[in-house]
Every structure is written in C-alpha cells, then in structure tokens.
mmCIF file as gemmi writes it, N, C-alpha and C atoms, coordinates in Angstrom:
data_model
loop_
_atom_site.group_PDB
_atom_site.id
_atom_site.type_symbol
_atom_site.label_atom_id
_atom_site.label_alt_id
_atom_site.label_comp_id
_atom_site.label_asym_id
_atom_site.label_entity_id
_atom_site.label_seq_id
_atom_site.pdbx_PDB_ins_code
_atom_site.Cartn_x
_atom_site.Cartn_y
_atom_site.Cartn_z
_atom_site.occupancy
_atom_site.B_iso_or_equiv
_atom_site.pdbx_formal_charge
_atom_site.auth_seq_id
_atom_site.auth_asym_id
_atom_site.pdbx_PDB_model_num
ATOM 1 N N . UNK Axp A 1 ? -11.027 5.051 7.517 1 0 ? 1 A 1
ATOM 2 C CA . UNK Axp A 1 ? -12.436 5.336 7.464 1 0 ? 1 A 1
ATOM 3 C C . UNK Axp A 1 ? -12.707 6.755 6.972 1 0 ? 1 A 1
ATOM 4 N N . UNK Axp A 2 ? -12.115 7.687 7.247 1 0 ? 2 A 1
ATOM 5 C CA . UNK Axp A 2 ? -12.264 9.523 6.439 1 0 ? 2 A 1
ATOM 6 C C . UNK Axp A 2 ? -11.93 9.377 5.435 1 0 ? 2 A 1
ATOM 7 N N . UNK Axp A 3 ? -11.015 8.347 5.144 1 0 ? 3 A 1
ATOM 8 C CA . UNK Axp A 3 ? -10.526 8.72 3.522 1 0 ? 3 A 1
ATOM 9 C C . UNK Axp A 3 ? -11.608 7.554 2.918 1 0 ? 3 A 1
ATOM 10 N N . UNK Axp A 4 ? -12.258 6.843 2.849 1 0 ? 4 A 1
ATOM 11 C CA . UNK Axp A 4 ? -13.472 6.413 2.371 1 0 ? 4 A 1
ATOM 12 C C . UNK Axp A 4 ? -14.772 7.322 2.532 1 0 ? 4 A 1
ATOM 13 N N . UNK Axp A 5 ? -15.036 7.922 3.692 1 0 ? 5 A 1
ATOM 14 C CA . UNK Axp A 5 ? -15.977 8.692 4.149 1 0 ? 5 A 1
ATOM 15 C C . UNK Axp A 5 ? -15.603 10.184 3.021 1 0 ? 5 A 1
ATOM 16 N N . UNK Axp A 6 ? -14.363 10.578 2.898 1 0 ? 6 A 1
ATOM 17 C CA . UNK Axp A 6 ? -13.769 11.526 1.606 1 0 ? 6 A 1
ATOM 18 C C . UNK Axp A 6 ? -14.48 11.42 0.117 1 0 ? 6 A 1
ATOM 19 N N . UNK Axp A 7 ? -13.989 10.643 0.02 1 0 ? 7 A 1
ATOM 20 C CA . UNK Axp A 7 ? -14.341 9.646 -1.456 1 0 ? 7 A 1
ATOM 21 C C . UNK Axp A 7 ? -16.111 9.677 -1.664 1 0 ? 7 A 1
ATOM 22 N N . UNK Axp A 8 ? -16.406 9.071 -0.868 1 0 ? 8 A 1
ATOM 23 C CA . UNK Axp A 8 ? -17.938 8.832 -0.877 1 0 ? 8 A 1
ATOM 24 C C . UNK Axp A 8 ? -18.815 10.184 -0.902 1 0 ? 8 A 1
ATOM 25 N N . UNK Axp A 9 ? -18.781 11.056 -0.244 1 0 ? 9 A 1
ATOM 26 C CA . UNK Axp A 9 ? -18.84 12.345 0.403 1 0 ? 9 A 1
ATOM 27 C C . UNK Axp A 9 ? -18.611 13.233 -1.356 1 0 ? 9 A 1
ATOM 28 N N . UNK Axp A 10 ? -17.315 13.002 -1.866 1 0 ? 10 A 1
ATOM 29 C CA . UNK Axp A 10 ? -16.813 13.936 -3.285 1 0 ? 10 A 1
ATOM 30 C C . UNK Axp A 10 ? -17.777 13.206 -4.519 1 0 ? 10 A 1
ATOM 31 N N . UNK Axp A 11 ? -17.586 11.483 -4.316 1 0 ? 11 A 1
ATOM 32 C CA . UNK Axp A 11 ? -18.321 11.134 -5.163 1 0 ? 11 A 1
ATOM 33 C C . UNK Axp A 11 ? -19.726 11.453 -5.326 1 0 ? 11 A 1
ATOM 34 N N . UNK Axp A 12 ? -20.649 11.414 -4.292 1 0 ? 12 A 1
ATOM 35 C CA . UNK Axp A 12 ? -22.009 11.307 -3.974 1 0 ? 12 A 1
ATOM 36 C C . UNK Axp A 12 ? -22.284 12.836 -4.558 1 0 ? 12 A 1
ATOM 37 N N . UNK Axp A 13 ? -21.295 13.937 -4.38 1 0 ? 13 A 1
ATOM 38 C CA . UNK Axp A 13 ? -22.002 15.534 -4.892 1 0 ? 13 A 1
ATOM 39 C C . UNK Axp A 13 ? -21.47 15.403 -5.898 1 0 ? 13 A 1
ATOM 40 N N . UNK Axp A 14 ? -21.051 14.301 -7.295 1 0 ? 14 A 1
ATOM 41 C CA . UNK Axp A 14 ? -20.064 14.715 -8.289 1 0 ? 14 A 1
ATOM 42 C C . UNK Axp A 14 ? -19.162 15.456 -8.26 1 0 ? 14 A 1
ATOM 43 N N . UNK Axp A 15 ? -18.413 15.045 -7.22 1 0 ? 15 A 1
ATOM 44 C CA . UNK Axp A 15 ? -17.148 16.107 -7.787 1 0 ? 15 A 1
ATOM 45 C C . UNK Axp A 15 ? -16.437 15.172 -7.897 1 0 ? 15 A 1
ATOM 46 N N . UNK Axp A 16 ? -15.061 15.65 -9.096 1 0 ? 16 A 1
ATOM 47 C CA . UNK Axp A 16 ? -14.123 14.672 -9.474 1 0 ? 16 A 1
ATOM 48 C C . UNK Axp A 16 ? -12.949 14.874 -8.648 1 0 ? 16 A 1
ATOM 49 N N . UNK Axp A 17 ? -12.488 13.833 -8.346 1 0 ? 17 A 1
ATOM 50 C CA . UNK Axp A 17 ? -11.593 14.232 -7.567 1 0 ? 17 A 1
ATOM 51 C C . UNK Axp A 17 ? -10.337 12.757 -7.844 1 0 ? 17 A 1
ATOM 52 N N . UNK Axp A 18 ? -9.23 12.978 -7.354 1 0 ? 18 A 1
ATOM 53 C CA . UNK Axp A 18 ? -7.469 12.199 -7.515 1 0 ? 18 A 1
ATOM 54 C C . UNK Axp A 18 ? -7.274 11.988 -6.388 1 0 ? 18 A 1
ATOM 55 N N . UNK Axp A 19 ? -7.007 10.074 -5.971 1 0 ? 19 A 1
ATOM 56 C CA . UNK Axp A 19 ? -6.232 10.292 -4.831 1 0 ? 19 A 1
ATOM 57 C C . UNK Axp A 19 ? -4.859 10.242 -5.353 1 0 ? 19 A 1
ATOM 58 N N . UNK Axp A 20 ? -4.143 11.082 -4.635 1 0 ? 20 A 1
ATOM 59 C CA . UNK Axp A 20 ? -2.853 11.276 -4.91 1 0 ? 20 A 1
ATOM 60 C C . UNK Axp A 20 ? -1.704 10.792 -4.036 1 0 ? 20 A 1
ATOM 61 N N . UNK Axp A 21 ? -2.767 10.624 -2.468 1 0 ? 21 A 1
ATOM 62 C CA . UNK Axp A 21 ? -1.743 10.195 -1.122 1 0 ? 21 A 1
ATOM 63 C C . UNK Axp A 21 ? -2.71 9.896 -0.374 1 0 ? 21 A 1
ATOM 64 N N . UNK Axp A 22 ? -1.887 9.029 0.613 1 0 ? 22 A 1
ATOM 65 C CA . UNK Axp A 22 ? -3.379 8.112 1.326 1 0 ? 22 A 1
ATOM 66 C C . UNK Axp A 22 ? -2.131 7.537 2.627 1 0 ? 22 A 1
ATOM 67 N N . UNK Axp A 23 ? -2.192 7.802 3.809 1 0 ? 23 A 1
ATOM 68 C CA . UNK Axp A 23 ? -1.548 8.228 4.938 1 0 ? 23 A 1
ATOM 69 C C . UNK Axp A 23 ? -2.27 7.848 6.492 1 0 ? 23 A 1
ATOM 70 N N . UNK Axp A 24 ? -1.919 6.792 7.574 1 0 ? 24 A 1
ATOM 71 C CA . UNK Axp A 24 ? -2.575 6.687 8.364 1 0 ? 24 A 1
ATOM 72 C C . UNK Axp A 24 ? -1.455 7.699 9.238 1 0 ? 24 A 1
ATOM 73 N N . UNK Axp A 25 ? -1.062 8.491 8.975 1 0 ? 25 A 1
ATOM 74 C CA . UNK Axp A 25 ? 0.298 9.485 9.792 1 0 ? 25 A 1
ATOM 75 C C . UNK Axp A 25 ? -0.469 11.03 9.821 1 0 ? 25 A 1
ATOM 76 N N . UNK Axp A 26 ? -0.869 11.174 10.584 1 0 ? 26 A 1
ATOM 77 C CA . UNK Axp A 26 ? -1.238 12.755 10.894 1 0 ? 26 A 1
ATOM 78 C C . UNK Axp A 26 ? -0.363 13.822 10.324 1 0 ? 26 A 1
ATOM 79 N N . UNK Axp A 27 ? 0.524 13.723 10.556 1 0 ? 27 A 1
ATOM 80 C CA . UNK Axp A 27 ? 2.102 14.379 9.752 1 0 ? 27 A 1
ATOM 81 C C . UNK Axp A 27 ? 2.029 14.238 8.799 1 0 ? 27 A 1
ATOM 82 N N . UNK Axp A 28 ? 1.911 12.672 7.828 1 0 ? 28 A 1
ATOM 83 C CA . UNK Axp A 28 ? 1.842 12.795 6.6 1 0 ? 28 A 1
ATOM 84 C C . UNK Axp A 28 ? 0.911 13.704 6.015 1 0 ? 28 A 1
ATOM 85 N N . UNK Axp A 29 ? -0.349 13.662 6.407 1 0 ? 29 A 1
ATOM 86 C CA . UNK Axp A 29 ? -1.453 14.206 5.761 1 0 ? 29 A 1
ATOM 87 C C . UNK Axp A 29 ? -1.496 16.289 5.871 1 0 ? 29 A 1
ATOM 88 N N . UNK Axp A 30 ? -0.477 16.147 7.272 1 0 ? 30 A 1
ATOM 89 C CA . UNK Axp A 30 ? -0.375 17.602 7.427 1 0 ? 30 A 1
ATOM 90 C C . UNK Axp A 30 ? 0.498 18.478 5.906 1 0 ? 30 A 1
ATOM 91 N N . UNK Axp A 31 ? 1.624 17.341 6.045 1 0 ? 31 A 1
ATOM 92 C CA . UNK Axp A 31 ? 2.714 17.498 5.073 1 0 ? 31 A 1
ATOM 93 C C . UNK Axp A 31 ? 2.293 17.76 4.038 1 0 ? 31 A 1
ATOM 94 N N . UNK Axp A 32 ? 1.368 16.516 3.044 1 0 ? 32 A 1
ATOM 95 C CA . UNK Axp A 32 ? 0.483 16.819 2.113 1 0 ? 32 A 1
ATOM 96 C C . UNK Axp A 32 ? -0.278 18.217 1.675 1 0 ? 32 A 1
ATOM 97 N N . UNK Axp A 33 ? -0.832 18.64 2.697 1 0 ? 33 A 1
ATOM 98 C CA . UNK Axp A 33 ? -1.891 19.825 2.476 1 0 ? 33 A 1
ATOM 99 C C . UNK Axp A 33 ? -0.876 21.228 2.865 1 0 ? 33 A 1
ATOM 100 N N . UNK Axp A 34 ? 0.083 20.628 3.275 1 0 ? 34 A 1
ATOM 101 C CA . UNK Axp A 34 ? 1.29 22.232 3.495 1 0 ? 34 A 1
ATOM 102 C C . UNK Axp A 34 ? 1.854 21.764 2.221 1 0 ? 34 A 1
ATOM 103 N N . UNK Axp A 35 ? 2.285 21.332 1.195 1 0 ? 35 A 1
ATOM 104 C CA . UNK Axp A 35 ? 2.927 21.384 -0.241 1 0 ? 35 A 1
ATOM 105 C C . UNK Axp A 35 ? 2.037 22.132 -0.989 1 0 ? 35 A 1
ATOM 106 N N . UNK Axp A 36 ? 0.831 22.22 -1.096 1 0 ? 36 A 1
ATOM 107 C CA . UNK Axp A 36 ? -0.402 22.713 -1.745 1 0 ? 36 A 1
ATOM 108 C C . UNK Axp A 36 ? -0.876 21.824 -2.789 1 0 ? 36 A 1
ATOM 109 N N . UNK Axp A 37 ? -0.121 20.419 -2.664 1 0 ? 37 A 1
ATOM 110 C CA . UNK Axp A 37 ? -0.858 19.8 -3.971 1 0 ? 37 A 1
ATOM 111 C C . UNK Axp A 37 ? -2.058 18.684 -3.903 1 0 ? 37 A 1
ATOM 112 N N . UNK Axp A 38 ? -2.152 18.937 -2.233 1 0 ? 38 A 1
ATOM 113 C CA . UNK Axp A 38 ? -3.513 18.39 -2.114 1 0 ? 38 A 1
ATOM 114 C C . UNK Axp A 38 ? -4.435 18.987 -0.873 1 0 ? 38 A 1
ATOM 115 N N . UNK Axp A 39 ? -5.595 18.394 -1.276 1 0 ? 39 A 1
ATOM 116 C CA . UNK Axp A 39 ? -6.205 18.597 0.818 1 0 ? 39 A 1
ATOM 117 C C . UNK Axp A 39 ? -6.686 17.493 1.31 1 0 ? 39 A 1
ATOM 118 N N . UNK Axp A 40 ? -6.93 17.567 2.798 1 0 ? 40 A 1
ATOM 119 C CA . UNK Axp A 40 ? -6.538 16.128 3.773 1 0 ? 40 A 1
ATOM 120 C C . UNK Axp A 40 ? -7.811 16.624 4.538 1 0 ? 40 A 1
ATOM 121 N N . UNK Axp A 41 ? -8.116 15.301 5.106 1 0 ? 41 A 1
ATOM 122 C CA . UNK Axp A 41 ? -9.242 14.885 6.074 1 0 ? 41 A 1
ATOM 123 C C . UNK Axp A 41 ? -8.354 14.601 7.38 1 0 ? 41 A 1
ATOM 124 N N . UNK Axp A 42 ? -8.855 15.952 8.252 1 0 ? 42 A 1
ATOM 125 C CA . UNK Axp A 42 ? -8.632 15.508 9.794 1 0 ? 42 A 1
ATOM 126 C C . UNK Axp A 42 ? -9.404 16.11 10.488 1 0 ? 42 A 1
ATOM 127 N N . UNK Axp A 43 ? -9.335 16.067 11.645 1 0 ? 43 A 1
ATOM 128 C CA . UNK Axp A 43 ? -10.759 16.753 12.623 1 0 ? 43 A 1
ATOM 129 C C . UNK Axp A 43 ? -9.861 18.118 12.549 1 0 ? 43 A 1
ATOM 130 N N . UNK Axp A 44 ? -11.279 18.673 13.071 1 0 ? 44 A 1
ATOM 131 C CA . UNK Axp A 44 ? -10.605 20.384 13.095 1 0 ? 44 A 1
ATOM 132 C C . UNK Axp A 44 ? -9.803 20.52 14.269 1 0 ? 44 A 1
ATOM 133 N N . UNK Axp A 45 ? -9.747 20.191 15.15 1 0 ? 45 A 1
ATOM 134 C CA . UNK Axp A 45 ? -8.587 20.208 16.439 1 0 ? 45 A 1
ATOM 135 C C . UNK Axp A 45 ? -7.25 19.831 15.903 1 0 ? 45 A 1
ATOM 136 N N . UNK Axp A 46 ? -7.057 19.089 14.652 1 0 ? 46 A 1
ATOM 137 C CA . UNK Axp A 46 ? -5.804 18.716 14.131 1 0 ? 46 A 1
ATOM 138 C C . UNK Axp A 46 ? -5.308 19.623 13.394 1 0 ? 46 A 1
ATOM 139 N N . UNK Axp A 47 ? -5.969 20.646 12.778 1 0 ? 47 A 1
ATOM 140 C CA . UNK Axp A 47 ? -5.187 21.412 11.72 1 0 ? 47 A 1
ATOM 141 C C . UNK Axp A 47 ? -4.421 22.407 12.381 1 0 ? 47 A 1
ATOM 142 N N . UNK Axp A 48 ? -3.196 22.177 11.845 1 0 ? 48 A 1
ATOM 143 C CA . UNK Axp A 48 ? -2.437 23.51 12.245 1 0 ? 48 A 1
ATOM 144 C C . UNK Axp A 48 ? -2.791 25.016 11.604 1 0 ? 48 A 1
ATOM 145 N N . UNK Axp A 49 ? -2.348 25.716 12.613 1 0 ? 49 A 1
ATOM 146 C CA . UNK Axp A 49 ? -3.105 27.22 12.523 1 0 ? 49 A 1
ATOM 147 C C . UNK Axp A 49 ? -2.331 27.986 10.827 1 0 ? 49 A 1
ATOM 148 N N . UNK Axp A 50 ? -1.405 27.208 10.427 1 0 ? 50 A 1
ATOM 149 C CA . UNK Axp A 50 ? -1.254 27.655 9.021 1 0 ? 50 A 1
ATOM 150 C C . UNK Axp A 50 ? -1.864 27.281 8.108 1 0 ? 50 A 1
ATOM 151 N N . UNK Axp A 51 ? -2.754 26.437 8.138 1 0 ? 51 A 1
ATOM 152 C CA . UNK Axp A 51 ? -3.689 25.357 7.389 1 0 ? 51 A 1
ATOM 153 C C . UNK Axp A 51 ? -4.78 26.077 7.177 1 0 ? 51 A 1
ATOM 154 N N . UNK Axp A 52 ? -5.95 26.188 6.669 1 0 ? 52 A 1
ATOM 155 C CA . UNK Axp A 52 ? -7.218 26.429 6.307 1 0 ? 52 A 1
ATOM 156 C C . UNK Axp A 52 ? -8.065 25.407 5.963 1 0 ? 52 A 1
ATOM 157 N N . UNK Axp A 53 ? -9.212 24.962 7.259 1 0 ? 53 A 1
ATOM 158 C CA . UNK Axp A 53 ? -9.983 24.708 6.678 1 0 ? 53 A 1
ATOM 159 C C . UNK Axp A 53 ? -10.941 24.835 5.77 1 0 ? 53 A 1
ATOM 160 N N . UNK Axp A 54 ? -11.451 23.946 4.428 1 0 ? 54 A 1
ATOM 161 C CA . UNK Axp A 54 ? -12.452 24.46 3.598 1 0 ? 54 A 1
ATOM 162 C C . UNK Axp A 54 ? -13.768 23.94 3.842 1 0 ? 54 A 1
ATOM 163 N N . UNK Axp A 55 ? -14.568 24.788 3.823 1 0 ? 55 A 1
ATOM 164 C CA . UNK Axp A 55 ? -16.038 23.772 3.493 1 0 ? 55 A 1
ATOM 165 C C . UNK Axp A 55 ? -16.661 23.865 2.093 1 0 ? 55 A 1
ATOM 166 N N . UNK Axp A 56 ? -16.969 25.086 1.843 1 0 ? 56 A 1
ATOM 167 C CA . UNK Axp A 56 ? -17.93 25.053 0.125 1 0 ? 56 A 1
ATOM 168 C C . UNK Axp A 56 ? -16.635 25.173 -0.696 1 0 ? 56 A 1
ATOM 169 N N . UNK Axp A 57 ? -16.275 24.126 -1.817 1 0 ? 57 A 1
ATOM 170 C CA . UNK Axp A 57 ? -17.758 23.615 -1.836 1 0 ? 57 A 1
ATOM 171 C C . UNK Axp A 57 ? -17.414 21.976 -1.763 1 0 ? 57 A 1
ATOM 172 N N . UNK Axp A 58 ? -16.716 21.98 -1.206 1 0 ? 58 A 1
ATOM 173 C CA . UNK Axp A 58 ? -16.56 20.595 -0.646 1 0 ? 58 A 1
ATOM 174 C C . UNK Axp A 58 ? -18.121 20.28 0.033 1 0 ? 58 A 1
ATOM 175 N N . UNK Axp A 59 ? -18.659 18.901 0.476 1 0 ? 59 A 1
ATOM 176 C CA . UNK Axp A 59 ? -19.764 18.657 1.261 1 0 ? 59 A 1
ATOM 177 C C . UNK Axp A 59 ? -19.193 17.934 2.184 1 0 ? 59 A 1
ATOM 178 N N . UNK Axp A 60 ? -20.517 17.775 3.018 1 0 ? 60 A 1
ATOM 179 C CA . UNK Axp A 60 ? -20.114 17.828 4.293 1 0 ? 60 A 1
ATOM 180 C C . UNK Axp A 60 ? -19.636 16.489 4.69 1 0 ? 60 A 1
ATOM 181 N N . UNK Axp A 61 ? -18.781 15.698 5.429 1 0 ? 61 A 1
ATOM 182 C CA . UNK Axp A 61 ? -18.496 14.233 5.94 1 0 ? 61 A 1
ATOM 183 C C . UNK Axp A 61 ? -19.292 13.47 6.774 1 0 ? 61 A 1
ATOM 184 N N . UNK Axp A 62 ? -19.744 12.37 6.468 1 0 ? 62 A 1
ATOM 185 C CA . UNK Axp A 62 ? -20.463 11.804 7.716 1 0 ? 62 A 1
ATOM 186 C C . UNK Axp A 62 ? -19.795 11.333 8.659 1 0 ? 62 A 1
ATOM 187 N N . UNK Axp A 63 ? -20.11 11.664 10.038 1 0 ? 63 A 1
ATOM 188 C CA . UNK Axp A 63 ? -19.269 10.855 11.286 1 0 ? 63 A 1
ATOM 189 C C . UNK Axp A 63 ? -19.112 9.356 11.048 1 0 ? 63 A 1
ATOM 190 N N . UNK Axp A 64 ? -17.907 9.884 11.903 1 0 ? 64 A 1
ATOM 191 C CA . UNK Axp A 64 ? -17.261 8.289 11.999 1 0 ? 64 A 1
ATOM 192 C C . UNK Axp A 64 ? -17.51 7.966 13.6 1 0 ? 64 A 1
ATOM 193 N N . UNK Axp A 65 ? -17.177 6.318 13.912 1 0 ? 65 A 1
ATOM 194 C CA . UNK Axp A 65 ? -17.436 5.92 15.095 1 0 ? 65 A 1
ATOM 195 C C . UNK Axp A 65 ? -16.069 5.218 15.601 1 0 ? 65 A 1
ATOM 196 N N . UNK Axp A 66 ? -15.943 5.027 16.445 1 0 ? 66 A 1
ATOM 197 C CA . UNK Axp A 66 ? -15.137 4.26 16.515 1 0 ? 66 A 1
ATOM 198 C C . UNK Axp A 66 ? -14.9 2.997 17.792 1 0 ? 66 A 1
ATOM 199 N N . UNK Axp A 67 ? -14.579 1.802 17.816 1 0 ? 67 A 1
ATOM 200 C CA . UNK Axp A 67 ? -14.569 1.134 18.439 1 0 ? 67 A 1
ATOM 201 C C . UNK Axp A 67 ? -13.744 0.164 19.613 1 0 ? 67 A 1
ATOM 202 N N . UNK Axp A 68 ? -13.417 0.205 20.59 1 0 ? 68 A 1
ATOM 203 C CA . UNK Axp A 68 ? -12.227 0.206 21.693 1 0 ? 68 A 1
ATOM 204 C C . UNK Axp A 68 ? -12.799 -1.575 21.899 1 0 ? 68 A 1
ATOM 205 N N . UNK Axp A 69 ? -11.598 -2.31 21.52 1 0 ? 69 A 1
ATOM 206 C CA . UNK Axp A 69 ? -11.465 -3.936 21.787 1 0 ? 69 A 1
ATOM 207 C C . UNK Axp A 69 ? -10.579 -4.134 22.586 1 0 ? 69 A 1
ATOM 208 N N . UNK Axp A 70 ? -10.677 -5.278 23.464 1 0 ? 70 A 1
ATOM 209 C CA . UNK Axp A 70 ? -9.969 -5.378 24.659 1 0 ? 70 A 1
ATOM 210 C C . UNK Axp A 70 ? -9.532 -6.633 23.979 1 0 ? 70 A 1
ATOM 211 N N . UNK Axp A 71 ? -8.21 -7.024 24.092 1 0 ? 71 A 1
ATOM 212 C CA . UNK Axp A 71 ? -7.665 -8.44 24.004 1 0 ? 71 A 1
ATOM 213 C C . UNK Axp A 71 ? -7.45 -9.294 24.725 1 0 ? 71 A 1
ATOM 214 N N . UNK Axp A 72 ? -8.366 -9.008 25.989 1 0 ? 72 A 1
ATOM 215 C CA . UNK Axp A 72 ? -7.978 -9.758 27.367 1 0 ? 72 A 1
ATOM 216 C C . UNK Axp A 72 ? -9.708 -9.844 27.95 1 0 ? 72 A 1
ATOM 217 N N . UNK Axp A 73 ? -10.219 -11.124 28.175 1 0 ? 73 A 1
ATOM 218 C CA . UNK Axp A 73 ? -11.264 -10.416 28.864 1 0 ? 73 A 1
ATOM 219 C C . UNK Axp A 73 ? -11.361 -9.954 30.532 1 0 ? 73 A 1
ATOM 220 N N . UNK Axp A 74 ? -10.022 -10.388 31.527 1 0 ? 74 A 1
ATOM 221 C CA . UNK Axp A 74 ? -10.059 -9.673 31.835 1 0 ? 74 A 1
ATOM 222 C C . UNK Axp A 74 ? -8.932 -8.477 31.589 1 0 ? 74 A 1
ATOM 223 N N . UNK Axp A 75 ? -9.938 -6.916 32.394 1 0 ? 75 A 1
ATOM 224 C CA . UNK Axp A 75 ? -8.836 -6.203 31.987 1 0 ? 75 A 1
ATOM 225 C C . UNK Axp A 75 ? -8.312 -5.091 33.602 1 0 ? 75 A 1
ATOM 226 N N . UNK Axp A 76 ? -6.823 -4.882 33.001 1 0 ? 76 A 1
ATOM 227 C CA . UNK Axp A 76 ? -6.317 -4.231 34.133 1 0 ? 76 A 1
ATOM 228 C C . UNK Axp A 76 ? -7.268 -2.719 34.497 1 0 ? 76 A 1
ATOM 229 N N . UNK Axp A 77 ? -6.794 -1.737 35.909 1 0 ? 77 A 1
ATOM 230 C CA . UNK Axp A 77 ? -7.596 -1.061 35.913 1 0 ? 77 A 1
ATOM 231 C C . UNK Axp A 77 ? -6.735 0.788 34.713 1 0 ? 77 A 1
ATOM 232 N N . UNK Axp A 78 ? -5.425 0.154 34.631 1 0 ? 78 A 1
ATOM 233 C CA . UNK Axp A 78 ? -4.856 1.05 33.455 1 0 ? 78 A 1
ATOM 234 C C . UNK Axp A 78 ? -5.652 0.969 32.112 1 0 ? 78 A 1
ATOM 235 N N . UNK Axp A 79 ? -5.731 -0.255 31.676 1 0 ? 79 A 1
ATOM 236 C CA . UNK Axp A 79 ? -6.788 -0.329 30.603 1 0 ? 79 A 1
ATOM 237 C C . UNK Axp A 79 ? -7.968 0.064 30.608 1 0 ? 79 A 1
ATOM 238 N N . UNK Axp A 80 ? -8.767 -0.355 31.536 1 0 ? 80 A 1
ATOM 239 C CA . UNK Axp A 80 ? -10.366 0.618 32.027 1 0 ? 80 A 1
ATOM 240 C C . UNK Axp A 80 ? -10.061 2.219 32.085 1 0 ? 80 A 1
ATOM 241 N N . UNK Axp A 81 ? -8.732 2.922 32.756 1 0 ? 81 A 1
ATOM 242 C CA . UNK Axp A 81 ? -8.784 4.447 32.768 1 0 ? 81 A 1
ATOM 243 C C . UNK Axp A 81 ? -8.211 4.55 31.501 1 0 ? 81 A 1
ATOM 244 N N . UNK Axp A 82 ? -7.76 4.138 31.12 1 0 ? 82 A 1
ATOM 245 C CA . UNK Axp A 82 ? -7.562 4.484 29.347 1 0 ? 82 A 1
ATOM 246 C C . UNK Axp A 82 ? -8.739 4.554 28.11 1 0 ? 82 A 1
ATOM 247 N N . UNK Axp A 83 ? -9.336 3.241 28.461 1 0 ? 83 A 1
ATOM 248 C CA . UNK Axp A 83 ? -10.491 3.469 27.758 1 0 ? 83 A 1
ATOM 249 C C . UNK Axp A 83 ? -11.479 4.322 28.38 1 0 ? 83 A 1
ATOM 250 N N . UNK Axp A 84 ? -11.859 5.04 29.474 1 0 ? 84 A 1
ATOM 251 C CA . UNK Axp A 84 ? -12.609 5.763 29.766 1 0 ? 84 A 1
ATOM 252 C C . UNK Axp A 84 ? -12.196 7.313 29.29 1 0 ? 84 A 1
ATOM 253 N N . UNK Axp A 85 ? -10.963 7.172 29.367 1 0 ? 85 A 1
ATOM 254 C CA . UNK Axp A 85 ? -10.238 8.445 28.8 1 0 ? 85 A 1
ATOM 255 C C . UNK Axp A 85 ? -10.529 8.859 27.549 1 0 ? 85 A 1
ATOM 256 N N . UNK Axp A 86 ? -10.099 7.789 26.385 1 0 ? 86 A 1
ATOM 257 C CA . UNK Axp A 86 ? -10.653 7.586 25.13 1 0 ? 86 A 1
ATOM 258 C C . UNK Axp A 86 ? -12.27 8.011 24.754 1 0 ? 86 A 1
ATOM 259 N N . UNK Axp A 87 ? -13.151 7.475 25.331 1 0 ? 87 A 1
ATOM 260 C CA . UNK Axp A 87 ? -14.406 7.73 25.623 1 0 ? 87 A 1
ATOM 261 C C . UNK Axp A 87 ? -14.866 9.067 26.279 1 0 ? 87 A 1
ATOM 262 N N . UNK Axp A 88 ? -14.283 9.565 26.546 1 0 ? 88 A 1
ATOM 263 C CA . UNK Axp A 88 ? -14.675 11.151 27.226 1 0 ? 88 A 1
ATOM 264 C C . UNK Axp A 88 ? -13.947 12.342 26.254 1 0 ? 88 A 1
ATOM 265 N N . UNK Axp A 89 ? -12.467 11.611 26.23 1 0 ? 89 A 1
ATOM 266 C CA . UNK Axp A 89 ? -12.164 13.097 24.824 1 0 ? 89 A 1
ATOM 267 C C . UNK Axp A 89 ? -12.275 12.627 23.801 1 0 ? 89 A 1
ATOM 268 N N . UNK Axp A 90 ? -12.666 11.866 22.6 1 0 ? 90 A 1
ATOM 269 C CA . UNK Axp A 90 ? -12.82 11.764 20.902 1 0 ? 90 A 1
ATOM 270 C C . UNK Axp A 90 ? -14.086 12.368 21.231 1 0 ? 90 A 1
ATOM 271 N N . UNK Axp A 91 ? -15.553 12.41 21.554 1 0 ? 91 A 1
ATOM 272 C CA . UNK Axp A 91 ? -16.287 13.443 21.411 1 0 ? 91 A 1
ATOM 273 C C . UNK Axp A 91 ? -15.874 14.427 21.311 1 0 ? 91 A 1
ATOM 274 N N . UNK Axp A 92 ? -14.903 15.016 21.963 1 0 ? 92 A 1
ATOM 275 C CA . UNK Axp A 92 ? -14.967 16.524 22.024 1 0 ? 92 A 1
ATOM 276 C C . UNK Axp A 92 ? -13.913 16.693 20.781 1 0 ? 92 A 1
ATOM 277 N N . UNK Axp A 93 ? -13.262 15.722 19.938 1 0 ? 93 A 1
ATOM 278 C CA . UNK Axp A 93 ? -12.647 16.411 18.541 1 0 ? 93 A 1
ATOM 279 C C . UNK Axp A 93 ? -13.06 16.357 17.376 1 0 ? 93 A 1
C-alpha cells in the first residue's frame, strides 16, 4: 500500500520517477536507500539514524489504514491482547 501510495503521490505532482525495487522486507528497503541508488517509503520510527529523511520536494503521502482479520470467529484472549496491542501502537508510528 506505500509503494502505491509512492507512485500516486510522485505521479499526481509530476515527478518522474523508476521503480527500481519493490520489497515487503523492512531491511530490504533499508538496504536499498543505504546503497544510494534509491529512496524508500517507511514510517519515520523506521529509519535508521544514518538515513535521512526527505520531504521537498518530494510531496506529501496519504495515510494508510490498516485492517486486523480474525480467522476464527471465536477468538482466544492472546488474540484480543494482540490485537488491542496492534491498535494502540501503529497510531503512534
């Protein structure tokens, strides 16, 4: 979903832009943007302190949401403190 939300975001202000690497691995994408031959979409709590975030003149990303499915309807009470867990810290990244 960021790397569409990326795309859309570069396209929508004209800027041209290459995907070059496309990564559901946090590592990968770190890896990527430490070679210097690209830059990566992650929340700012993810970047390592050798990293730099950019903003201008990149624009800005629209939030993403995200959605917690249970495969059971009923569910244990590990699954309820997990998903409540989930639900209390992704706001805050």
């Amino acid at each position: 979903m960021d790397h569409r939300a990326a795309c859309d975001a570069m396209a929508h202000a004209g800027l041209r832009y290459k995907i070059s690497y496309a990564s559901n691995s946090l590592a990968g994408l770190i890896a990527v943007a430490r070679s210097g031959l690209a830059i990566s979409v992650m929340t700012k709590e993810a970047v390592p302190s050798d990293l730099h975030i950019l903003n201008a003149p990149l624009p800005p990303l629209s939030s993403l949401g995200m959605l917690i499915a249970y495969g059971d309807t009923e569910r244990s009470p590990a699954v309820e403190a997990f998903a409540n867990h989930i639900r209390q810290v992704l706001p805050t990244l």
